[in-house]
C-alpha positions as a Markdown table, in Angstrom:
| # | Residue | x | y | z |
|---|---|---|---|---|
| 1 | Unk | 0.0 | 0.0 | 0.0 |
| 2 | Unk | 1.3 | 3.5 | -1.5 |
| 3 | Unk | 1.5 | 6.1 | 1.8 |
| 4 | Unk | -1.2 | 8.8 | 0.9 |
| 5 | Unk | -0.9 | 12.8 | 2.0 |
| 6 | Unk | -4.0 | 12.8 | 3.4 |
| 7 | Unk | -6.1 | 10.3 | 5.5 |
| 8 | Unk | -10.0 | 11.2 | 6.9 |
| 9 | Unk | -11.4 | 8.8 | 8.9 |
| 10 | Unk | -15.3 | 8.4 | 9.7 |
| 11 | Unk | -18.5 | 7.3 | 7.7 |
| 12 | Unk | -19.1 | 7.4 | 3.9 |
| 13 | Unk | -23.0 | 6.9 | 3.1 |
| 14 | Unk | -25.3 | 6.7 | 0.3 |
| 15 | Unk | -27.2 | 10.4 | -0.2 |
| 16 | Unk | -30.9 | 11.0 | -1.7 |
| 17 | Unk | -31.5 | 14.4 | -2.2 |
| 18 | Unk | -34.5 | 15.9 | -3.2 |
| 19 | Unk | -34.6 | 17.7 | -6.1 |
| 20 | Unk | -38.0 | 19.6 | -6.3 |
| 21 | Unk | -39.1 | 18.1 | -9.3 |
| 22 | Unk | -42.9 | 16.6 | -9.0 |
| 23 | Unk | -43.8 | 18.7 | -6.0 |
| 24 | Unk | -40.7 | 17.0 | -4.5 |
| 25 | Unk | -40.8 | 13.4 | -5.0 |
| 26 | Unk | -37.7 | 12.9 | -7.4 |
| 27 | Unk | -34.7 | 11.9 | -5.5 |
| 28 | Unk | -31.7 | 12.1 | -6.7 |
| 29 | Unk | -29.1 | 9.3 | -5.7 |
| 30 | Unk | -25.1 | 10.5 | -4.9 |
| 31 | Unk | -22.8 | 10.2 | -2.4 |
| 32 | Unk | -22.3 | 11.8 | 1.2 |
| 33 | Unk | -20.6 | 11.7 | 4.7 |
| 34 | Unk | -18.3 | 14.6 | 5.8 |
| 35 | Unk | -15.2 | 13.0 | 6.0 |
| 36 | Unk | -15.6 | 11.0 | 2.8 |
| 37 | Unk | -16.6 | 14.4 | 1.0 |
| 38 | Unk | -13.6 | 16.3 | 2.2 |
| 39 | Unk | -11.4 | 13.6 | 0.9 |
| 40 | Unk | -13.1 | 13.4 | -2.3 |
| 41 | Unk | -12.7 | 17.8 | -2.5 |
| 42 | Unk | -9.2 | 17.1 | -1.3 |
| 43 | Unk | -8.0 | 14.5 | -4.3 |
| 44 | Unk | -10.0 | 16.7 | -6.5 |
| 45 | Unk | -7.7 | 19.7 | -5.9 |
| 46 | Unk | -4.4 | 17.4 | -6.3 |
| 47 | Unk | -4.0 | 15.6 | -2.7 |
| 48 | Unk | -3.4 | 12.2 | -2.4 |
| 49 | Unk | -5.6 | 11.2 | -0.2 |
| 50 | Unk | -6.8 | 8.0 | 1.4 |
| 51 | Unk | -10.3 | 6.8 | 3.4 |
| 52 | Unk | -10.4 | 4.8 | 6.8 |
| 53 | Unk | -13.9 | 3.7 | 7.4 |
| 54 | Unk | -16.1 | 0.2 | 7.3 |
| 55 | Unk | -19.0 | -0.7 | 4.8 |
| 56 | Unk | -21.6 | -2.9 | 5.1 |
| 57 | Unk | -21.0 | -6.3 | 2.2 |
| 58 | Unk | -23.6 | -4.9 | 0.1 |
| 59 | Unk | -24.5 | -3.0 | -2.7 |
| 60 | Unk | -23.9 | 0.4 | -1.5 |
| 61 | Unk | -20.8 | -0.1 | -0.2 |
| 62 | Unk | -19.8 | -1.3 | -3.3 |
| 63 | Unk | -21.1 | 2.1 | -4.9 |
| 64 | Unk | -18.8 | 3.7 | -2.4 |
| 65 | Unk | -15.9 | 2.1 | -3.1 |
| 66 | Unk | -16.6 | 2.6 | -6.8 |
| 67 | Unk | -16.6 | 6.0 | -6.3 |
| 68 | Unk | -13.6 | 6.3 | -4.0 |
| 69 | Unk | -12.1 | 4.5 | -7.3 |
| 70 | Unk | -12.9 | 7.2 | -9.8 |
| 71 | Unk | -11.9 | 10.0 | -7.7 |
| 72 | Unk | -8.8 | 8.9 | -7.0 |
| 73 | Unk | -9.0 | 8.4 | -3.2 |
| 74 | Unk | -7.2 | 5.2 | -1.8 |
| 75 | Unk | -10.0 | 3.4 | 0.3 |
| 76 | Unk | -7.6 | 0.1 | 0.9 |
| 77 | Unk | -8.1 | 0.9 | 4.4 |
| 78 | Unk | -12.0 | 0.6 | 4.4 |
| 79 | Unk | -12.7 | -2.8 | 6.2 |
| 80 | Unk | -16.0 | -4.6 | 4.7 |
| 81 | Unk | -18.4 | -5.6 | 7.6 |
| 82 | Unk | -20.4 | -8.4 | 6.5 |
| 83 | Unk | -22.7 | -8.3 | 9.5 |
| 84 | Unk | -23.6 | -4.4 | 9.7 |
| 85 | Unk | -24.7 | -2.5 | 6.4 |
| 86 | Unk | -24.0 | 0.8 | 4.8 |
| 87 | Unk | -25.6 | 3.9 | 5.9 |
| 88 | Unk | -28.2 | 6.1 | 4.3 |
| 89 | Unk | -29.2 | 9.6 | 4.3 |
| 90 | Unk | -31.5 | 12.3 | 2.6 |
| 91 | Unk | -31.2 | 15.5 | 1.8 |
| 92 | Unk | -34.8 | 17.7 | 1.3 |
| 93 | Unk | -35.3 | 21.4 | 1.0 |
| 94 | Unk | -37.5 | 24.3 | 1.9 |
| 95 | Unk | -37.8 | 27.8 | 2.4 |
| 96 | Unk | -35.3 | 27.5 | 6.1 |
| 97 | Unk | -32.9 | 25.4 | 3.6 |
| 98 | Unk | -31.8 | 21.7 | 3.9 |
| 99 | Unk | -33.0 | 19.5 | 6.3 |
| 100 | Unk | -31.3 | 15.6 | 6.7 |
| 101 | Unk | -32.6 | 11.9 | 7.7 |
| 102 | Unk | -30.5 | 9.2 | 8.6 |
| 103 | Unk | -30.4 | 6.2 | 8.4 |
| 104 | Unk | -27.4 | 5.2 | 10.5 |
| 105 | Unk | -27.8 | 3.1 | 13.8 |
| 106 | Unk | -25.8 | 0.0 | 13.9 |
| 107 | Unk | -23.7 | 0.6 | 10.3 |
| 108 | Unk | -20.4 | -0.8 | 9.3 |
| 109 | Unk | -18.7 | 2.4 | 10.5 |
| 110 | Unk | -20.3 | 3.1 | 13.7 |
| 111 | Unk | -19.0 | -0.9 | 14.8 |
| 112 | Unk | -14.8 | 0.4 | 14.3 |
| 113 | Unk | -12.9 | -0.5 | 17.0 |
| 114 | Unk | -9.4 | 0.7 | 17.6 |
| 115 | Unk | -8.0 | -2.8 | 16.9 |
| 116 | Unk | -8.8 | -2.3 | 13.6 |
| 117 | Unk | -6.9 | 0.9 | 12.9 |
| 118 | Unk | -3.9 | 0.6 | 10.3 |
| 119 | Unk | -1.5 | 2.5 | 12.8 |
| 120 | Unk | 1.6 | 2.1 | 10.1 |
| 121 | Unk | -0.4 | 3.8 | 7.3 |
| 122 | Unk | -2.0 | 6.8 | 9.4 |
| 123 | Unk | 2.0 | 7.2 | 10.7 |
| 124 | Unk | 3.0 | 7.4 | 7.2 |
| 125 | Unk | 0.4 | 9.9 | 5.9 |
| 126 | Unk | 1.3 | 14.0 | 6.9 |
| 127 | Unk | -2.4 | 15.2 | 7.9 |
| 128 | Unk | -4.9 | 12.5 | 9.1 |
| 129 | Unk | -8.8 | 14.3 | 9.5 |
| 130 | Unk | -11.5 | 13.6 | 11.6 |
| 131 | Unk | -14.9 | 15.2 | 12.4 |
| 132 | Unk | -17.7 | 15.5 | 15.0 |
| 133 | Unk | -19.7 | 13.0 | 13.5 |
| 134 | Unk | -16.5 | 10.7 | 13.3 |
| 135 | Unk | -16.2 | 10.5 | 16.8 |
| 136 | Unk | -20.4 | 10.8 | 17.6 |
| 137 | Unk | -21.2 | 7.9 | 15.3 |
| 138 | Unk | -20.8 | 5.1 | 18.6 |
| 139 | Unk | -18.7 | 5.0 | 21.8 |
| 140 | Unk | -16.5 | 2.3 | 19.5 |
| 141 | Unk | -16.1 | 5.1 | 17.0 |
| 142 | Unk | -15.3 | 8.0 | 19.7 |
| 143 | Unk | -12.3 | 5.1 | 20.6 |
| 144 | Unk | -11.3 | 4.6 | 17.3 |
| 145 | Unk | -11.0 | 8.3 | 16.4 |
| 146 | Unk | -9.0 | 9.2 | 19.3 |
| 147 | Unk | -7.0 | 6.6 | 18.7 |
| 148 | Unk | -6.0 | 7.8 | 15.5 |
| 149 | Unk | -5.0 | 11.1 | 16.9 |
| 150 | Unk | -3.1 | 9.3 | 18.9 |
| 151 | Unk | -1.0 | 7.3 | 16.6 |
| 152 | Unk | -1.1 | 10.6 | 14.3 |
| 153 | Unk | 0.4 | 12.9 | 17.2 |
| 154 | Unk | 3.1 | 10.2 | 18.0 |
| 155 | Unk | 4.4 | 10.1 | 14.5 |
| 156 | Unk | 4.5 | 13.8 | 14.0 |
| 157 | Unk | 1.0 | 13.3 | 11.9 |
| 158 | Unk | -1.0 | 17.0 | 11.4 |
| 159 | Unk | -4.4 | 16.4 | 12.7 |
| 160 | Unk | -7.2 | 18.3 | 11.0 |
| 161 | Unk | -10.7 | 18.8 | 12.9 |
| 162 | Unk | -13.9 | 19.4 | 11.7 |
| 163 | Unk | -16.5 | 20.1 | 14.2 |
| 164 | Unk | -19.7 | 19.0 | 12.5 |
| 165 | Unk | -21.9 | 18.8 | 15.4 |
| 166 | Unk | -25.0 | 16.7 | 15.4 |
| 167 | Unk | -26.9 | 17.2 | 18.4 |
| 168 | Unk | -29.1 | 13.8 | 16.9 |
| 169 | Unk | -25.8 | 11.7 | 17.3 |
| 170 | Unk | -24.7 | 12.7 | 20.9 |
| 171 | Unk | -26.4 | 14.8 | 23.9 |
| 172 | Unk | -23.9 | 18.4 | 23.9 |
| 173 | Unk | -22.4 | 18.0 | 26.9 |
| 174 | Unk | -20.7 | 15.1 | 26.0 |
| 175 | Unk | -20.1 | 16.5 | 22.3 |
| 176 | Unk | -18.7 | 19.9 | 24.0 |
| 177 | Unk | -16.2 | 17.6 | 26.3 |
| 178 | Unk | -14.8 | 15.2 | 23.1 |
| 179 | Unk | -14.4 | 18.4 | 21.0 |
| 180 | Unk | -12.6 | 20.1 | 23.4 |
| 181 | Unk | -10.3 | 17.5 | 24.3 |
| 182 | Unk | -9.6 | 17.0 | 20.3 |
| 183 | Unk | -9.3 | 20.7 | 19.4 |
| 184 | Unk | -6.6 | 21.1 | 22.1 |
| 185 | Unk | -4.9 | 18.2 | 19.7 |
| 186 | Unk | -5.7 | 19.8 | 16.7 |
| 187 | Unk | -3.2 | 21.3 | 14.0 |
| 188 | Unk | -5.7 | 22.4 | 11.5 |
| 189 | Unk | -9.3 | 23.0 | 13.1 |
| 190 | Unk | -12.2 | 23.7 | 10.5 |
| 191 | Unk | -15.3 | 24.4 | 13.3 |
| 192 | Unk | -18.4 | 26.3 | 11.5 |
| 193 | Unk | -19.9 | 29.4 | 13.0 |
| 194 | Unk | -22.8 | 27.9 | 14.4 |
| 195 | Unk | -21.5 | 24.7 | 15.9 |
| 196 | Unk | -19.1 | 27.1 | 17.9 |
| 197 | Unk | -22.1 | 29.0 | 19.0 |
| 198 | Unk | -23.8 | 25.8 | 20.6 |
| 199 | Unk | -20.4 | 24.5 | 21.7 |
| 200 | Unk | -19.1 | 27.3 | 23.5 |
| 201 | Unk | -22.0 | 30.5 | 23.3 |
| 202 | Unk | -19.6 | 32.7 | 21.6 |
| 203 | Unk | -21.4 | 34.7 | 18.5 |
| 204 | Unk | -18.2 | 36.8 | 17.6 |
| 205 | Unk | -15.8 | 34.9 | 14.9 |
| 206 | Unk | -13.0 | 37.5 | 16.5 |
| 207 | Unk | -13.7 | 35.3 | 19.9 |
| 208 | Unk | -14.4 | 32.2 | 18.7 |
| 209 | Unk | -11.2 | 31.6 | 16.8 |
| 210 | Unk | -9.8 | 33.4 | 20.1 |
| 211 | Unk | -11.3 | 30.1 | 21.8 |
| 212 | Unk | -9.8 | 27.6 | 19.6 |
| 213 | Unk | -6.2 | 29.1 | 19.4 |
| 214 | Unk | -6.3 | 28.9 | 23.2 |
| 215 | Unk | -7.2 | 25.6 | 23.3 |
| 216 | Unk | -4.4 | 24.6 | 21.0 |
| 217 | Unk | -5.0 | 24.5 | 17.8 |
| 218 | Unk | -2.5 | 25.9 | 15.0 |
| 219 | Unk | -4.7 | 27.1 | 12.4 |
| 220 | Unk | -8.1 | 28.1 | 12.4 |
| 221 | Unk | -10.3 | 27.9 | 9.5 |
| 222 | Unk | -14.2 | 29.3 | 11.0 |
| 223 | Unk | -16.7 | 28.8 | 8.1 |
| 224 | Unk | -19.2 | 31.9 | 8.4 |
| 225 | Unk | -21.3 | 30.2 | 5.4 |
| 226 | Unk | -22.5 | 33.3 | 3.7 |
| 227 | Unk | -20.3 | 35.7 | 5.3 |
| 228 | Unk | -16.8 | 33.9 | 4.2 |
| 229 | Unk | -14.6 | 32.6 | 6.6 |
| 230 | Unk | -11.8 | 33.8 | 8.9 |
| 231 | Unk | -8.2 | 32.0 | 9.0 |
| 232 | Unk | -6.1 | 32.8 | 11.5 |
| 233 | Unk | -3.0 | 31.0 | 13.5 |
| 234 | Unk | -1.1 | 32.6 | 16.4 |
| 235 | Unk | 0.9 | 35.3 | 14.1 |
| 236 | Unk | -1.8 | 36.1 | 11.5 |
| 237 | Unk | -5.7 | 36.5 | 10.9 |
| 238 | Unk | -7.5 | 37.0 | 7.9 |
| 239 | Unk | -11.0 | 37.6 | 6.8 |
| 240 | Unk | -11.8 | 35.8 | 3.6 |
| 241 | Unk | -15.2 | 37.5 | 2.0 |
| 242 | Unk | -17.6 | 34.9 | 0.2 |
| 243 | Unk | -17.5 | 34.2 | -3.4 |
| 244 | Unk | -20.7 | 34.8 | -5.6 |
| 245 | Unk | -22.4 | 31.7 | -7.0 |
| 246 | Unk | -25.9 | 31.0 | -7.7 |
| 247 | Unk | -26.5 | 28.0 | -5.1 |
| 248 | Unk | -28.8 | 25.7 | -5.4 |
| 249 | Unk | -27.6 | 22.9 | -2.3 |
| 250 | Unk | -25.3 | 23.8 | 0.5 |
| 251 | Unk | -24.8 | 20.1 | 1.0 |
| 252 | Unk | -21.4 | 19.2 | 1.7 |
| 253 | Unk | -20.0 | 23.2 | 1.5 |
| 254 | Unk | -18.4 | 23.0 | 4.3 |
| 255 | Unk | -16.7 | 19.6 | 3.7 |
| 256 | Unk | -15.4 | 20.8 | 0.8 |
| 257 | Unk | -14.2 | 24.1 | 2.2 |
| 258 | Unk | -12.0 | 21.8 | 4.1 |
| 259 | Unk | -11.1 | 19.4 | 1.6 |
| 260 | Unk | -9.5 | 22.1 | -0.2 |
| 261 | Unk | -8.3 | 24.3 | 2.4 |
| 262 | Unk | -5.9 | 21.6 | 4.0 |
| 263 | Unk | -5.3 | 20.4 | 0.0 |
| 264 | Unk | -3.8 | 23.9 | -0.7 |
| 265 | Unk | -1.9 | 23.9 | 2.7 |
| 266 | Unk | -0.1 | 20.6 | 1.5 |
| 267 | Unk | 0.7 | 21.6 | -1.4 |
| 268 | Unk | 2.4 | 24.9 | 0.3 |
| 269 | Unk | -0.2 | 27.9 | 0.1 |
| 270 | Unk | 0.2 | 30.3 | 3.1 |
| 271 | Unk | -3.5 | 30.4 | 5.2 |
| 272 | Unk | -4.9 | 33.3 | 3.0 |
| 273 | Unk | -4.6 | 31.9 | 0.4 |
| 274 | Unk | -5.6 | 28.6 | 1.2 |
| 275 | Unk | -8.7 | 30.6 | 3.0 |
| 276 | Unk | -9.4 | 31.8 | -0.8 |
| 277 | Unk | -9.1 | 29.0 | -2.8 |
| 278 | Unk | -11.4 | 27.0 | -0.1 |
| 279 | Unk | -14.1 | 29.6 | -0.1 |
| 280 | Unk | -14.4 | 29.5 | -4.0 |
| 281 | Unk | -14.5 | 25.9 | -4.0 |
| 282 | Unk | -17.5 | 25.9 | -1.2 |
| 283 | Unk | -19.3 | 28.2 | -3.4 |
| 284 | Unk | -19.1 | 26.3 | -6.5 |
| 285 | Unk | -20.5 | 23.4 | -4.3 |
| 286 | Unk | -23.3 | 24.9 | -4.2 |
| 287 | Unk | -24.5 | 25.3 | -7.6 |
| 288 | Unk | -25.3 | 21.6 | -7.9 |
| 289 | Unk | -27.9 | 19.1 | -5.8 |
| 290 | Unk | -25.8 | 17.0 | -3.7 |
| 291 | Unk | -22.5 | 16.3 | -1.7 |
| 292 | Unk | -20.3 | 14.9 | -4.0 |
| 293 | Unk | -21.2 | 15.4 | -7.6 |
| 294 | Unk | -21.2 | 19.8 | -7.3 |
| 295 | Unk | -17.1 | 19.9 | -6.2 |
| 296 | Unk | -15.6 | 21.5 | -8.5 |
| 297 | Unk | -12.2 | 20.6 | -9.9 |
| 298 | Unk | -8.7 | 22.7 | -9.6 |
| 299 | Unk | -9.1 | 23.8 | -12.7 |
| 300 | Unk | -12.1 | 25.4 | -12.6 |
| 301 | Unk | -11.8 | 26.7 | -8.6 |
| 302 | Unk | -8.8 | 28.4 | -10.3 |
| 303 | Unk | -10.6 | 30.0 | -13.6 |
| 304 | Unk | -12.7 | 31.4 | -10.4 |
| 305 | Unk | -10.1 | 32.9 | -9.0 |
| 306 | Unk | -8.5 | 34.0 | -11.9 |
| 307 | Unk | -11.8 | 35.4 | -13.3 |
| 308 | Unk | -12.0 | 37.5 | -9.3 |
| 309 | Unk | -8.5 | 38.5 | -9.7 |
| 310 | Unk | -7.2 | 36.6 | -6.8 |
| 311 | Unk | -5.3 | 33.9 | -7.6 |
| 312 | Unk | -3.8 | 32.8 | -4.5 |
């Protein structure tokens, strides 16, 4: 097995999303789960990046794993669970924006257990990424993703951290003690805006990022959604304003946001402009229905930026 720049650990499911058409009742079928989305926005902006996760023996997972195979991402550390199944979610939309079901309890990915871990490959890789949801999934998962920090840490592995709370996963006091033990681990933390708000009851972006850095974490990337972002690490701090698009489907912005922020970081961008490539790619997200097939590619994230005069 080829080491990979990137690892993201958590659960990769299969995504219906309603499209509107006849009064709602067409779905559209893709691809979703936050961690697999970032890696999928990561590869597609030139990482190497690799997938830790289980599947269920069936025919979603191998969907999954076909797409994992045209996008370039390395799953050959995604176990297949022939007892448990692979997850399912949808996506529908109204006037307050998108709402999500699951279907999730007793998956392939919630059953991990840190004896599974490939410890050699996540020690080989130089950022390994986890989210909320990664470590909300199960008390088995919570293990395994701490774990992985872990073994990350003691190799001299970046860890990147995406809050993603889901308050339907894990009661908040228990979600506001895991994510503040992880962010004081963290090297790159991606929290969103409103997850920092429930998390902490900070509303200022100035404070919040405040918050992190004092907790530990190098960078901060806080997604403000419509407003942009701020990046920031202990020298530097940098507003990054939003990039117009016509959005249809904020699914999976934020994922890719991250995908492609800790892309460019690998591949040597300073924050800034990391913050500015990331926040055109999580625009042009959003011009499509669903999590995966709306990324954009490098090429065309950077005929954005060239066409805003900011190539970064």
């Amino acid at each position: 097995m080829n080491p990979v720049e990137l690892l993201a650990l958590g659960e990769a499911m299969i995504e219906f999303n309603q499209t509107g058409e006849h009064e709602g009742r067409v779905w559209l079928q893709g691809f979703g789960g936050d961690t697999s989305n970032f890696a999928i926005a990561a590869a597609r902006q030139g990482a190497k990046a690799g997938y830790l996760s289980a599947l269920g023996d069936d025919a979603r997972g191998r969907m999954l794993r076909a797409l994992w195979a045209r996008e370039g991402v390395d799953a050959s550390g995604v176990r297949s669970d022939a007892s448990a199944y692979t997850a399912v979610y949808f996506v529908s939309h109204d006037t307050e924006g998108h709402h999500f079901d699951f279907m999730r309890a007793g998956s392939a990915a919630s059953r991990m257990t840190p004896v599974e871990l490939p410890h050699e490959r996540i020690a080989a890789a130089r950022v390994l990424h986890l989210s909320g949801i990664s470590l909300a999934i199960s008390a088995s998962a919570c293990e395994t993703g701490l774990a992985a920090i872990d073994t990350a840490r003691s190799a001299g592995v970046r860890v990147s951290f995406d809050t993603n709370l889901r308050l339907k996963l894990w009661p908040i006091e228990r979600a506001r003690a895991v994510m503040r033990k992880v962010m004081a681990l963290t090297d790159i933390c991606l929290p969103s805006l409103d997850d920092m708000t429930a998390l902490t009851g900070l509303v200022e972006p100035e404070a919040i990022v405040d918050h992190c850095l004092g907790l530990g974490a190098g960078i901060v990337a806080l997604k403000l959604g419509a407003a942009g972002a701020l990046v920031a690490d202990a020298a530097q701090r940098f507003r990054i304003a939003p990039h117009p698009c016509n959005a249809v489907d904020a699914t999976g912005a934020g994922d890719t946001f991250g995908g492609a922020f800790v892309a460019r970081l690998l591949a040597g961008d300073a924050i800034d402009a990391a913050g500015r490539y990331a926040a055109v790619a999580a625009a042009l997200s959003t011009e499509g229905y669903g999590a995966v097939e709306p990324i954009p590619s490098a090429a065309r994230v950077r005929a954005a930026l060239a066409g805003d005069g900011r190539i970064g």
